[in-house]
C-alpha positions as CSV (number, residue, x, y, z in Angstrom):
1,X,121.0,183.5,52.3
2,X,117.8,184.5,53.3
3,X,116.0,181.4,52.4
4,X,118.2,179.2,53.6
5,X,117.5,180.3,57.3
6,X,113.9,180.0,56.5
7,X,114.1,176.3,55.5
8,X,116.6,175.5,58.6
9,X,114.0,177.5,61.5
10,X,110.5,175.1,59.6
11,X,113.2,171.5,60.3
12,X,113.1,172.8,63.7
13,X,110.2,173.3,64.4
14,X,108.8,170.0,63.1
15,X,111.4,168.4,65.0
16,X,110.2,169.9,68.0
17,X,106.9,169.5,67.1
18,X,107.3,165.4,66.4
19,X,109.3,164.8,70.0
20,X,106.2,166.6,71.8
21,X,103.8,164.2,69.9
22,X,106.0,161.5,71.2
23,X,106.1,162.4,74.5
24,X,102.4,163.0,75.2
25,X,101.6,159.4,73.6
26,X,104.1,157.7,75.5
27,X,102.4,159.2,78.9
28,X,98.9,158.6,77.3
29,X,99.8,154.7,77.5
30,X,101.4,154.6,80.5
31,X,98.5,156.0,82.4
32,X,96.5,153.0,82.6
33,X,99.2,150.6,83.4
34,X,100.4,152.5,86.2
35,X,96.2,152.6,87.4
36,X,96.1,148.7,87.1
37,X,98.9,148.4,89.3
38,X,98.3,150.9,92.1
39,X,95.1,153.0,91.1
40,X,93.3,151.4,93.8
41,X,91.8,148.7,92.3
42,X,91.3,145.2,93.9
43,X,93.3,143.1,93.0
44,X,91.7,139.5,92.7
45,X,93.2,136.5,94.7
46,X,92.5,132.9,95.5
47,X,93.3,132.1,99.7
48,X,93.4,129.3,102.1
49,X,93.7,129.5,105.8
50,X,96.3,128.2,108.2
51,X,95.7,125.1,109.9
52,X,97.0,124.0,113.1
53,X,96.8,120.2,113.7
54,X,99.1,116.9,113.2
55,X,101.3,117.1,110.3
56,X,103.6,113.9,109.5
57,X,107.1,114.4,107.6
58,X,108.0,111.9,104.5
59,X,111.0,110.5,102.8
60,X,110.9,110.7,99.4
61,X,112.3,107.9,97.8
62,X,112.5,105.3,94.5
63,X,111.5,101.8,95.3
64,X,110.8,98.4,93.1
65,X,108.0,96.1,93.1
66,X,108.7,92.6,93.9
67,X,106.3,89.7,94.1
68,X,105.1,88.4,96.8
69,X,106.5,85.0,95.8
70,X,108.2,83.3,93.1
71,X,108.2,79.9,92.1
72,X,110.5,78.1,88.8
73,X,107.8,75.2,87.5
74,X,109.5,71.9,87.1
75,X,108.4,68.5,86.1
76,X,108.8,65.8,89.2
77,X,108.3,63.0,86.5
78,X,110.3,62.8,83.1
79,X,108.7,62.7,80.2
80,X,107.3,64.1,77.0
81,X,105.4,67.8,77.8
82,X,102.0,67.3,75.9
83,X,100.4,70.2,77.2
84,X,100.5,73.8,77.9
85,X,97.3,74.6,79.8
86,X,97.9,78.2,80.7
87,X,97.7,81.8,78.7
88,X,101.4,83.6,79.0
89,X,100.8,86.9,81.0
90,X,97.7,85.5,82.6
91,X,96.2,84.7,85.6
92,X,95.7,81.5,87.0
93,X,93.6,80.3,90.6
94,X,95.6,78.2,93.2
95,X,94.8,74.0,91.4
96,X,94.4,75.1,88.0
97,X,96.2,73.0,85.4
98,X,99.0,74.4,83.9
99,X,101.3,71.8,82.6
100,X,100.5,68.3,81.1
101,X,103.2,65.7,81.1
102,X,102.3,62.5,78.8
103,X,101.0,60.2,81.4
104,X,101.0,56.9,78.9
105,X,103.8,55.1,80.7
106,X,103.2,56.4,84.3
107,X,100.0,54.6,83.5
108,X,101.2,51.6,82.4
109,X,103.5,51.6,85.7
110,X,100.2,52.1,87.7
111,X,98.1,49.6,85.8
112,X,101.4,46.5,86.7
113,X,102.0,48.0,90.2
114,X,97.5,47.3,90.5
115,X,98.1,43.6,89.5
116,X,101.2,42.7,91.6
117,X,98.6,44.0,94.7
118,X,95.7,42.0,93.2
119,X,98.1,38.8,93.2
120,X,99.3,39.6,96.7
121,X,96.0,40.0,98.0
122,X,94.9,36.6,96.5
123,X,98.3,34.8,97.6
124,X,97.5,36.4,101.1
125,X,93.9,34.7,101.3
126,X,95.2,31.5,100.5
127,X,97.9,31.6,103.5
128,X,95.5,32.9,105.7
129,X,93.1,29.6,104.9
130,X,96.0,27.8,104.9
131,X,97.3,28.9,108.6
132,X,93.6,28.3,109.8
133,X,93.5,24.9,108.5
134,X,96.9,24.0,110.1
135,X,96.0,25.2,113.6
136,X,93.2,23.1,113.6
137,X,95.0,20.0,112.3
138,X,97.8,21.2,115.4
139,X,95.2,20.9,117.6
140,X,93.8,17.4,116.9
141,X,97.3,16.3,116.7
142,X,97.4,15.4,112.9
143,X,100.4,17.8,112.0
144,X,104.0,18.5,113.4
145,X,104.5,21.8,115.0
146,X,107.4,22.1,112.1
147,X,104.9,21.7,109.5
148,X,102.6,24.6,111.4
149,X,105.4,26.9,111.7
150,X,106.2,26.8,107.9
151,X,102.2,28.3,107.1
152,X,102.5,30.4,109.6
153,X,105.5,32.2,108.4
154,X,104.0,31.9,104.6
155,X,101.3,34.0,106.2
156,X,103.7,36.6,107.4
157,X,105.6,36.7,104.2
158,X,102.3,37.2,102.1
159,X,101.3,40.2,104.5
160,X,104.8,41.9,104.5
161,X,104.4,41.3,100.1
162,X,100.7,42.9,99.8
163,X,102.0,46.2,102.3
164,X,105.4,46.0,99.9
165,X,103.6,46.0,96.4
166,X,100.9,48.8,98.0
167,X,103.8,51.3,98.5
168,X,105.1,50.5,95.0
169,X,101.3,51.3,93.8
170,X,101.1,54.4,96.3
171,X,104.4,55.3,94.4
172,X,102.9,54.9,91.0
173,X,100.0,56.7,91.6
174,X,102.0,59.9,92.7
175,X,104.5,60.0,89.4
176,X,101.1,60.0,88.1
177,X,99.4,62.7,89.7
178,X,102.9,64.0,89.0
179,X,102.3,64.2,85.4
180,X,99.4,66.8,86.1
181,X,101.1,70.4,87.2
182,X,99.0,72.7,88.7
183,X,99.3,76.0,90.1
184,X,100.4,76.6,93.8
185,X,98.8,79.6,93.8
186,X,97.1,81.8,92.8
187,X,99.5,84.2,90.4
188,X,100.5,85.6,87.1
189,X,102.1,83.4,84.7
190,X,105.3,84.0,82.3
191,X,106.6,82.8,79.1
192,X,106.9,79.5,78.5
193,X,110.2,78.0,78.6
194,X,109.5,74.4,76.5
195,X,107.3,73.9,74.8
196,X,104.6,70.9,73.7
197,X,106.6,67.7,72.3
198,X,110.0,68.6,74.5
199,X,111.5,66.0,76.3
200,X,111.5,67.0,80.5
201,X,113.6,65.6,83.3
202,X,112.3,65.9,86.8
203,X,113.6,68.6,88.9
204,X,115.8,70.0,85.8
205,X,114.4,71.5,83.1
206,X,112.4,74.6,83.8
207,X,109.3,75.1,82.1
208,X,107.6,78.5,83.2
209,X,107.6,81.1,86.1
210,X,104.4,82.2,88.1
211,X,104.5,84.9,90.5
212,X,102.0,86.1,93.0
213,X,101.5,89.7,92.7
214,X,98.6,90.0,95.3
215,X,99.7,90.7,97.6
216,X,102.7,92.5,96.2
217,X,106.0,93.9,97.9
218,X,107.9,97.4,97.1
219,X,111.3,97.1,98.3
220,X,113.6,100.5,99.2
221,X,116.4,101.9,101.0
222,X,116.7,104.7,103.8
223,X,119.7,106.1,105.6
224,X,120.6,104.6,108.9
225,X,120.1,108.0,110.4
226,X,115.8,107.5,109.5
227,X,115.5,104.7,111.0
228,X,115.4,105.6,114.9
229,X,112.3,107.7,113.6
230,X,110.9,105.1,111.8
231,X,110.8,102.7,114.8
232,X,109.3,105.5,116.7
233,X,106.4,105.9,114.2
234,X,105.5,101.8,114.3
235,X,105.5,101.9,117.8
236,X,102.2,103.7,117.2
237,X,100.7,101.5,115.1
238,X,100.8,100.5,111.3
239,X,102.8,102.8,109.5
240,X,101.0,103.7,105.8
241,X,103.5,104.3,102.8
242,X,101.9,105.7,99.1
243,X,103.8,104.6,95.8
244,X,102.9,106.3,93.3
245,X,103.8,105.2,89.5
246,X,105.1,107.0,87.2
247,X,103.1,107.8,84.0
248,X,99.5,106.7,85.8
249,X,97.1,108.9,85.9
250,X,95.7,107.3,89.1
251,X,95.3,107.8,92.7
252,X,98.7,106.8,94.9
253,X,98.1,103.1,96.1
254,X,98.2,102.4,99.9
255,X,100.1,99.9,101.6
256,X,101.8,99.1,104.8
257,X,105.4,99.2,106.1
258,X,106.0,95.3,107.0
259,X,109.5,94.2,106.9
260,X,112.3,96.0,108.4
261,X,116.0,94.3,107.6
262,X,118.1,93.2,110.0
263,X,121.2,94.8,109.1
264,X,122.5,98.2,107.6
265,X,124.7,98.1,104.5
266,X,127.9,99.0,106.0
267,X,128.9,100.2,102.5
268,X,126.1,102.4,101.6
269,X,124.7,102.9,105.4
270,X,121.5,102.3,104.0
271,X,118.5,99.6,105.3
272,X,116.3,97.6,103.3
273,X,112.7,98.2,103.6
274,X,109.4,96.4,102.7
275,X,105.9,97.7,102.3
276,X,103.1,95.2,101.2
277,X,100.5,96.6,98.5
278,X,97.3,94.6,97.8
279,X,97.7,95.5,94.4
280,X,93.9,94.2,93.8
281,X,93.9,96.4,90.1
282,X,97.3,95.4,88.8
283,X,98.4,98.4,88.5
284,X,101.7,97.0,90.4
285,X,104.6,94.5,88.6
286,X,107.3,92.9,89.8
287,X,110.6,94.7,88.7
288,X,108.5,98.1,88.4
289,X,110.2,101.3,89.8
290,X,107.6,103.3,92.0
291,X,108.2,107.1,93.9
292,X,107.5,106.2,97.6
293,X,106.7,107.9,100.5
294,X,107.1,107.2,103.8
295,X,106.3,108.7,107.0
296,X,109.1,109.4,109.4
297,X,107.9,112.1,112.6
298,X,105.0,113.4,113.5
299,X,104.5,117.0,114.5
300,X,102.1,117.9,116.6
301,X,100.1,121.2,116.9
302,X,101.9,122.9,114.1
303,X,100.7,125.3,112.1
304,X,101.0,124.9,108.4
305,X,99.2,126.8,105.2
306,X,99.7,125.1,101.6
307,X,103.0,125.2,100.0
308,X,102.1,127.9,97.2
309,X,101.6,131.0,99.8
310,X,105.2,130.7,100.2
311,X,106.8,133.8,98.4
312,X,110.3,134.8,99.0
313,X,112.3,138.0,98.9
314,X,116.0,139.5,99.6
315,X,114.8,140.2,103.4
316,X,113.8,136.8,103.7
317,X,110.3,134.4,103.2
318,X,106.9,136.2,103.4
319,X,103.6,135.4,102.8
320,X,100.2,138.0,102.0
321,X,97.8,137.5,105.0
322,X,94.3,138.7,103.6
323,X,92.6,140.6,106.1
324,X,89.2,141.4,107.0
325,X,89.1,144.9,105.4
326,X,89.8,143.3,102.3
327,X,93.8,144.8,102.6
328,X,96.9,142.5,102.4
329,X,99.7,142.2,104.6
330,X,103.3,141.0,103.9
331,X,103.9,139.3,106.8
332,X,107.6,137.8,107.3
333,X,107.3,134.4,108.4
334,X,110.0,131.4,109.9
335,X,109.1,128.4,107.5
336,X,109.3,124.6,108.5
337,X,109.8,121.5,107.2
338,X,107.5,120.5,104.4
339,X,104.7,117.5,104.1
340,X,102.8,116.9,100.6
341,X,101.5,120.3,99.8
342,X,101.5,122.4,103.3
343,X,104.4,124.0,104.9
344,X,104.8,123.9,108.7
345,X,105.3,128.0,109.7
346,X,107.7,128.1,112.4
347,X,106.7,131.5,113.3
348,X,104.9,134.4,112.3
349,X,101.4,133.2,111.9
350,X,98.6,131.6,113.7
351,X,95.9,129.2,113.0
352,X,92.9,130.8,111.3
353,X,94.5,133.9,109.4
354,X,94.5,133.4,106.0
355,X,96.7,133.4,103.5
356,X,97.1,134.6,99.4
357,X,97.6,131.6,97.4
358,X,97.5,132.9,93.9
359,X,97.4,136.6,92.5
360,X,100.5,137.6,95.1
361,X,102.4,139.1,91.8
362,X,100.0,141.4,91.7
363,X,100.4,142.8,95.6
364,X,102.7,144.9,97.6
365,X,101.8,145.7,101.3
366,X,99.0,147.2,102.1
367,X,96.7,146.3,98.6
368,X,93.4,145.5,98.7
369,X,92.3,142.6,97.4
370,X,89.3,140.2,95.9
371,X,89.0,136.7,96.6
372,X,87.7,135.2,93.3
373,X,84.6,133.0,93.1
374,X,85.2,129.7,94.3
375,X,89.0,131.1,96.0
């Protein structure tokens, strides 16, 4: 029917009609995207230049703090513990008093050895007067030789008594200077293992542990293979490691490799390590895990740029050196070893180009580029 035709020829045309409307917004939008991208405009970028210079290669490893010394406090005396003198977890200066044994008997012992030496002394007197007067009489000719010989050996018996009954009271004044602990130096302390009122015997019963965390040791483990290069970096001088500890927000600490073991593990073909710390904030503890890293070989005059120029692709690594038109260059480079944050470049670049840090998503060869304020 007539009609019908009519109706079918208007769907068409607002068919048509809509898809054209579709297509012309569809290139409307694309048309600035397509500008941003390669409508000439510069692109903004941050760069650096390449170095040329020293660079020194690291291990990265896990080590643990241990202190510098350790010490178990134990009475030398037995007897009742009256007296804690130190805070758990704090610090204590070499002499300080820590622990306070009760001294009443040790005393008592000192007070009787004092008076066996007072008698001695007095007895001692008496035979030296009595050995004077003798010799005289001898010499007159009023005494037997018989009778001098017996003073003479009481004087010798009262001399070997007084230097007898002085070690005893040398001896009783120790077991009480015993009774008074102090620190041996100066350190951290732990948890008390007794407490006031418990009953000590000498050299058993362990009654706190101190350690010395300043200096302070970080102990760790490289393969056999690093340790030629090691050697060869402390036979020019001190060789620096950096912990750094997990979760602090602070600066790496500093210390120096000091202890090399004498043997490799023949299990693990690993080697102990030691590096001391000063660890004047703290901020180290015994038992700790730290991320150290040591140097192992130093390369000289190599070229290196920092680690975030690197870009890679399916031909290979590249980087975007900036140029002094303003235009970028993808430049195919041989990439090195790594240390910290700079690469070593093999090949491909020399010392004073520079290179696009951030912004290379933006670039393709041959873009010209912006280096941002403060890039």
């Amino acid at each position: 029917m007539p009609w019908k035709k009519s109706v079918f020829i208007i769907l068409i045309l607002a068919i048509l009609g809509a898809a054209m409307l579709v297509f012309r917004g569809g290139k409307d939008s694309a048309a600035p995207q397509a500008k941003s991208v390669g409508g000439g405009q510069d692109v903004p970028v941050q760069i650096a230049a390449a170095t040329r210079g020293e660079i020194d290669l690291s291990l990265k490893l896990v080590a643990r703090a241990e202190a510098w010394s350790t010490v178990s406090i134990r009475a030398r005396v037995s007897g009742q513990l009256q007296k804690l003198a130190f805070i758990p977890g704090g610090h204590v200066k070499q002499g300080d008093l820590l622990i306070q044994i009760d001294p009443s008997l040790l005393k008592a012992q000192l007070d009787q050895a004092r008076g066996t030496v007072a008698k001695d002394q007095a007895q001692l007197v008496k035979a030296e007067a009595d050995q004077q007067r003798y010799t005289d009489l001898l010499a007159k000719g009023y005494v037997s030789r018989a009778d001098y010989d017996t003073y003479q050996a009481n004087l010798g018996i009262a001399r070997a008594t007084l230097k007898t009954d002085q070690a005893a009271q040398e001896l009783a004044q120790t077991q009480l200077d015993y009774a008074r602990i102090v620190a041996p130096f100066d350190g951290v302390m732990g948890a008390p293992l007794v407490w006031p009122g418990a009953q000590v015997t000498a050299d058993t019963t362990d009654i706190v542990v101190i350690n010395q965390i300043q200096p302070i040791r970080v102990a760790f483990n490289i393969p056999e293979e690093s340790l030629a290069a090691i050697r060869a970096a402390q036979s020019r001088g001190d060789v620096l490691v950096t912990a750094t500890i997990p979760g602090d927000l602070g600066k790496p600490l500093e210390g120096v490799l000091e202890f090399i073991d004498n043997a490799v593990d023949s299990t693990t073909g690993t080697i102990v390590l030691k590096g001391r710390f000063a660890n004047d904030d703290d901020r180290l503890t015994p038992g700790q895990f730290v991320q150290l890293s040591l140097p192992t070989t130093r390369i000289s005059n190599a070229v290196s740029i920092p680690v975030e120029a690197l870009q890679s692709s399916a031909k290979g690594s590249f980087v975007f050196v900036y140029g002094k038109d303003g235009k970028v260059e993808q430049r195919f480079i041989t990439p090195g070893p790594t240390a910290g944050k700079r690469l070593v470049v093999e090949k491909g670049l020399k010392a004073g180009e520079q290179v696009v840090t951030e912004g290379q998503m933006l670039l393709v060869d041959g873009s010209r580029a912006r280096v941002k304020s403060g890039g």
